[in-house]
N, C-alpha and C positions, 0 to 999 in steps of 0.2 A: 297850243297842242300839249294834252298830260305827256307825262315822262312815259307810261305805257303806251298810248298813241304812236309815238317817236319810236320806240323803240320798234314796236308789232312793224310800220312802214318800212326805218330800216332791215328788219329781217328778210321781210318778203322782198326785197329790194336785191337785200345779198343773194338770197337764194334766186334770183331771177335774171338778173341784169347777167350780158354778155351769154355766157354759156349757162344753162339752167341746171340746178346741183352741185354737188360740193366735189366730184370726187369723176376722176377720168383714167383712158388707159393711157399710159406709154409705151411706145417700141422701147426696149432695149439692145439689142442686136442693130448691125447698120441693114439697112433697106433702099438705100436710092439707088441701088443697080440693080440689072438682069440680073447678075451673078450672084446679088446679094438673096434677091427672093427665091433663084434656086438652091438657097443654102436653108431659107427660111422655111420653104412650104417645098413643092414638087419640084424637081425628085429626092433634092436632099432629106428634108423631113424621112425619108422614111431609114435612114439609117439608125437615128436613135429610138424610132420605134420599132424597127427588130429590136435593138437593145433591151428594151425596155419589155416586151413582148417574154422573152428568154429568161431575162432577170428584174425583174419587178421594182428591186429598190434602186436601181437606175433611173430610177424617175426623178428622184432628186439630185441627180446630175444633169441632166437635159431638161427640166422644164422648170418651171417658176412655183411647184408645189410646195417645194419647203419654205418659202417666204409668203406663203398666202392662207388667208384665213377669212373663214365665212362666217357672214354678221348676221343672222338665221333669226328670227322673228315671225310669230303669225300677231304681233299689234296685239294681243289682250289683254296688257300691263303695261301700258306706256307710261314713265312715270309724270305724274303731276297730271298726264291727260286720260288713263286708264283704259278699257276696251278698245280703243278706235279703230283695229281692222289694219290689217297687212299693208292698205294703199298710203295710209294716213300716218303710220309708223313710218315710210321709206326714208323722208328728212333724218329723221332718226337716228336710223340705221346709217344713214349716207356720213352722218357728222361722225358715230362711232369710227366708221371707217378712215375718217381724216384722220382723227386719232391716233388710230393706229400708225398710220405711213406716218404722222406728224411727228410720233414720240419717240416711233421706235421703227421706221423703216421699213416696218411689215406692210406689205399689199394686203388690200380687203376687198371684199366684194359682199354687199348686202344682199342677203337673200331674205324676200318676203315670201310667205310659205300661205296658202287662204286656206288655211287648214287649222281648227279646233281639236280634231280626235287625236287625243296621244297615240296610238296605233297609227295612222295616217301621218303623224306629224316624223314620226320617225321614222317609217319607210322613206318622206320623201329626201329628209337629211341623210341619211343613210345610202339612198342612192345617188345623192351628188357628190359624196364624202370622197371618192379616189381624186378627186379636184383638188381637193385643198390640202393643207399639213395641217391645219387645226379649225377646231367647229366654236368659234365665242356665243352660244343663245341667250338671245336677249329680247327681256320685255314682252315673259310668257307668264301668265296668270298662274298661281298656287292653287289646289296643289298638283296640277298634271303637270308643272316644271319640274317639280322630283319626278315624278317619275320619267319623263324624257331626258333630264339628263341623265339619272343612271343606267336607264335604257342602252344610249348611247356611249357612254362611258363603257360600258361592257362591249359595247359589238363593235365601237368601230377601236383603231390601233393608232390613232392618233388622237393629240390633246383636245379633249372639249373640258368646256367650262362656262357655265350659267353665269352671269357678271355679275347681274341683283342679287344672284347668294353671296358669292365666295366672292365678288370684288369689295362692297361694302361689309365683310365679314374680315377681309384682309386686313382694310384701311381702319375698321374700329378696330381691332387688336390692335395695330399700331398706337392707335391713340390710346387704347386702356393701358398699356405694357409702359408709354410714357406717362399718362395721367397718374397711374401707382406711384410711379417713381418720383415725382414730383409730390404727391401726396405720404410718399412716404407710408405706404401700405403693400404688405404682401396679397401678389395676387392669387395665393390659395388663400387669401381670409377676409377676399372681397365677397360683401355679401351686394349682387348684383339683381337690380329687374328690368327684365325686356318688356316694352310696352309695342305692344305689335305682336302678329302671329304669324306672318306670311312667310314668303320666300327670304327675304333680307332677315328677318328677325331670327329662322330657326337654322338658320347656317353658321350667324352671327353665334348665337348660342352655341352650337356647335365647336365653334372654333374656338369661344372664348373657354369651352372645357377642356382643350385640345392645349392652350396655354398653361392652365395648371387651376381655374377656377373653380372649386368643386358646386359638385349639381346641386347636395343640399343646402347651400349659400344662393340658390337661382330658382326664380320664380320670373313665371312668363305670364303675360294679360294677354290678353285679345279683348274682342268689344265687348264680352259680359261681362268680363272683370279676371278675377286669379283664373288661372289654370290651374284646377285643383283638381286632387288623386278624389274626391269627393264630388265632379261633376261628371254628369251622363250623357253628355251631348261632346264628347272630344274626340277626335280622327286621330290615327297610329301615330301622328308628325306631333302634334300638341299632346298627346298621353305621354311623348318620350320624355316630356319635361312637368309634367304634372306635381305640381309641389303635396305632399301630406300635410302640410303646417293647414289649418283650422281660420284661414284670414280670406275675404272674397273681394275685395276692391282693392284697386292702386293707391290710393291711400295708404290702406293697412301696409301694403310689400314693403310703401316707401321710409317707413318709419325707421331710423337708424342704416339704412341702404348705405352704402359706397357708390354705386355705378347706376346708375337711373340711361337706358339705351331707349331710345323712340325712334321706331319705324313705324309711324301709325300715322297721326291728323294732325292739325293743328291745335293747340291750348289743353292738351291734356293733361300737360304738368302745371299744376297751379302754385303761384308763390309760398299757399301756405304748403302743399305738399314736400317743396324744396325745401319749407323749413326744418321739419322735422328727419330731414338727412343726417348722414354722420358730417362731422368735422370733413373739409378738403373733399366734400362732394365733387365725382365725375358726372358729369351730364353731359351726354351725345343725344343733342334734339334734331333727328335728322327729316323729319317730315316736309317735304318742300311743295311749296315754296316758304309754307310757311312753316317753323318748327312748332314742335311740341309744346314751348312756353320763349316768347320773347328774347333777344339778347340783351334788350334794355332791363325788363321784367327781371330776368333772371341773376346779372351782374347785381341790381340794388338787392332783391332780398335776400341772396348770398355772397357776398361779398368774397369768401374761401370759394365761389366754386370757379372748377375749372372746367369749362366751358364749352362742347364744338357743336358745329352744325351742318348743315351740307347746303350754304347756303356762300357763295364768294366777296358776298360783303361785309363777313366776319372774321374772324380769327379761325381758325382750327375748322377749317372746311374742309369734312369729311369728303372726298372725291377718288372717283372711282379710276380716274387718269391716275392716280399715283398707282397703282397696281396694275388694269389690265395690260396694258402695250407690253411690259417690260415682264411681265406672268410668261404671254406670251413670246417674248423675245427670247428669253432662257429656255423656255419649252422647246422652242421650233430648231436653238443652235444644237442645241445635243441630242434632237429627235427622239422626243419621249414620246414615250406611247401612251402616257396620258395625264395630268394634273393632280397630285398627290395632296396628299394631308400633309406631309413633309415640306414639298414647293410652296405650298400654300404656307405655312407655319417660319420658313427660310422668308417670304416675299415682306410676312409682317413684323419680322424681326429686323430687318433689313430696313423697313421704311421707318421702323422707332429709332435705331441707332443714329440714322442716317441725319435726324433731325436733332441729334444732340452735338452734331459737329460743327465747327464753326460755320459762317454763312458764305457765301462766295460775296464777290461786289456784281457780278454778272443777275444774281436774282434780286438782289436788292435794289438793282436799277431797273429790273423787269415790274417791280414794284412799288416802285416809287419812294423805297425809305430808306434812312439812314443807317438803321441799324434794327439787328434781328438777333434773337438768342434765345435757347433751349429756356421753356418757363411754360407759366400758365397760358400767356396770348401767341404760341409755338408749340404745340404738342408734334407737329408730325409735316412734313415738309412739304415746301408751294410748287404745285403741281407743274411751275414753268423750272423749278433746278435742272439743271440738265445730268447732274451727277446721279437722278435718280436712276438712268437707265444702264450704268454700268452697275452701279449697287445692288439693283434689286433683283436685272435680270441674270448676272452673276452670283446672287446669291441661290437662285432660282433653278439657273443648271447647275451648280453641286450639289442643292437639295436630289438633283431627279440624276445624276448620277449615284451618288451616293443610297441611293431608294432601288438604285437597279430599275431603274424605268427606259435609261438613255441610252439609244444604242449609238450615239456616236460620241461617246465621252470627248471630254475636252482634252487634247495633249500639251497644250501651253495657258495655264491659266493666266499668266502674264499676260501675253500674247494676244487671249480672247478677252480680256477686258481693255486693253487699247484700241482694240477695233471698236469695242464699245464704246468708248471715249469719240475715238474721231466719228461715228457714226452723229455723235452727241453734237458734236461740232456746230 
């Protein structure tokens, strides 16, 4: 039996055997008496719903709102599988969901939505939104995921957040803000190109100007080639980054580059393209399963470069577990009303710091090694530390108090990073 074989049985195996799916409810209240389910449902129930009836933000004292969050999908951007439709996304979503309660204690519930039209998709999020404290969408095709989550971002009053934008836009800042500093480059004088045009790619971009990367140093491809202020076929999302410079293939961007980012296929970065990079090349080849150009490929014909992928059989796996759970954990403790440029920008500053710190022995045993340390095969921390969820989701609600988003500021910052701690436990 191939190692694929084995593998594909074992999944359907996991996913199947005993209870089918990954992900169930619990009571938390007690329930084995009369007493208790008159406390639970009728008649009791209805005292905290007057409350809540009266006063509205009472709801995050009597129900499980503030700790829960919706894994919201219509399937037509799954990644590595693409289109496949709300039924076929639900593993998906269901694994997201573990995630979440795995990392960070947050309850999920996946919703699959069989719905295409951005007007339809966001009525129907919209009308399950008093359910939840926060909206995660995920694994919605560009570009009617800008507009759905800005949609939503404006009408409802709690955190939503798209993951293929701002989660792999979080964790590559992380790694450029370390990659710089180990190459010993200022990141206003990175000259950077995005290979890809999607969702991941112009968020990415996005953020990485939000860091201090200026625009004229940045050039974006898609499949024709440059995004240029000189081509006739480009949408509002691709003109915002349209370079003037006079060059039309990936090639030409990559000649003297710093930062080479791929969200796109496999093999588009060729060895000789890597050659003609600056000194202490960053390459983020994150197309999976397979990347943009080989880690084998790429380690011999640059030997300086530094290196990630989003793939766990390498070094410097770009993964979106370092950000969302702990995004949202900060979000949901100090009840923000929504996901900022600030929180965002605290979450990736936090995950570069975080990996220049010594190592625990608790992850190195999670891993199998000896010994770990801030460098090129170390840009940005493995996804099993447990210290990232005090780090990042504290860093996270003082980004969103400090932004004026959070109406229940923290009163013991001590205090609310221990509980993080023991959560972490």
């Amino acid at each position: 039996m191939t190692t694929d074989n084995k593998l594909a049985e074992e999944a359907l195996r996991y996913h199947s055997e005993e209870r089918p799916g990954k992900i169930g409810i619990v009571p938390t209240k007690p329930h084995r008496t009369q007493y208790d389910l008159s406390l639970a449902y009728s008649p009791g129930v209805a005292v905290p719903s007057r409350i809540i009836a009266q006063t509205p933000e009472k709801i995050y004292d009597y129900t499980g709102k503030g700790n829960l969050v919706a894994v919201v999908s219509n399937g037509t951007a799954v990644l590595g599988l693409g289109n496949i439709g709300p039924l076929a996304a639900k593993p998906v979503m269901e694994g997201k969901c573990m995630l979440f309660k795995t990392f960070a204690g947050i309850d999920a519930f996946d919703i699959e939505v069989a719905e295409t039209d951005p007007d339809a998709f966001v009525r129907a999020v919209r009308a399950i939104a008093p359910t939840f404290g926060g909206i995660n969408l995920e694994d919605i095709k560009a570009p009617e995921c800008f507009e759905i989550e800005a949609r939503l971002r404006d009408e409802l009053d709690i955190p939503v957040m798209h993951d293929d934008q701002h989660g792999t836009a979080i964790i590559t800042s992380a790694a450029l803000l370390n990659g710089a500093k180990i190459a010993g480059k200022e990141i206003a004088r990175l000259r950077v190109v995005v290979n890809g045009a999607g969702a991941a790619a112009i968020a990415c971009a996005r953020l990485f100007l939000s860091l201090g990367v200026r625009r004229e140093n940045m050039v974006l491809c898609d499949s024709r080639g440059v995004v240029s202020a000189h081509r006739e076929d480009l949408n509002p999302l691709k003109r915002e980054f349209a370079t003037p410079r006079r060059i039309s293939t990936l090639a030409e961007a990559l000649h003297d580059a710093d930062v080479f980012l791929g969200v796109s296929k496999a093999d588009t970065l060729t060895p000789e393209m890597l050659r003609t990079m600056a000194s202490n090349p960053i390459v983020m080849a994150l197309a999976n399963p397979d990347p943009e150009i080989a880690y084998d490929t790429a380690v011999v014909s640059r030997p300086d470069i530094i290196f990630a992928t989003g793939r766990s059989d390498y070094p410097n796996q770009v993964n979106n577990v370092l950000g969302f759970p702990y995004i949202f954990r900060g979000a949901l403790d100090v009840r923000a009303s929504k996901i900022n440029e600030e929180m965002k920008l605290a979450a990736a500053h936090a995950i570069a710091a975080l990996a220049r710190e010594p190592i625990p022995a608790s992850v190195l045993r999670a891993y199998n090694l000896e010994k770990l340390e801030f460098g090129r095969s170390y840009l940005i921390p493995k996804p099993l530390d447990p210290r990232l969820l005090c780090t990042v989701a504290t860093a996270v609600a003082r980004a969103a108090v400090e932004s004026g988003v959070a109406r229940r500021p923290v009163a013991d910052w001590d205090a609310y990073a221990e509980r993080l701690r023991t959560l972490a436990e």
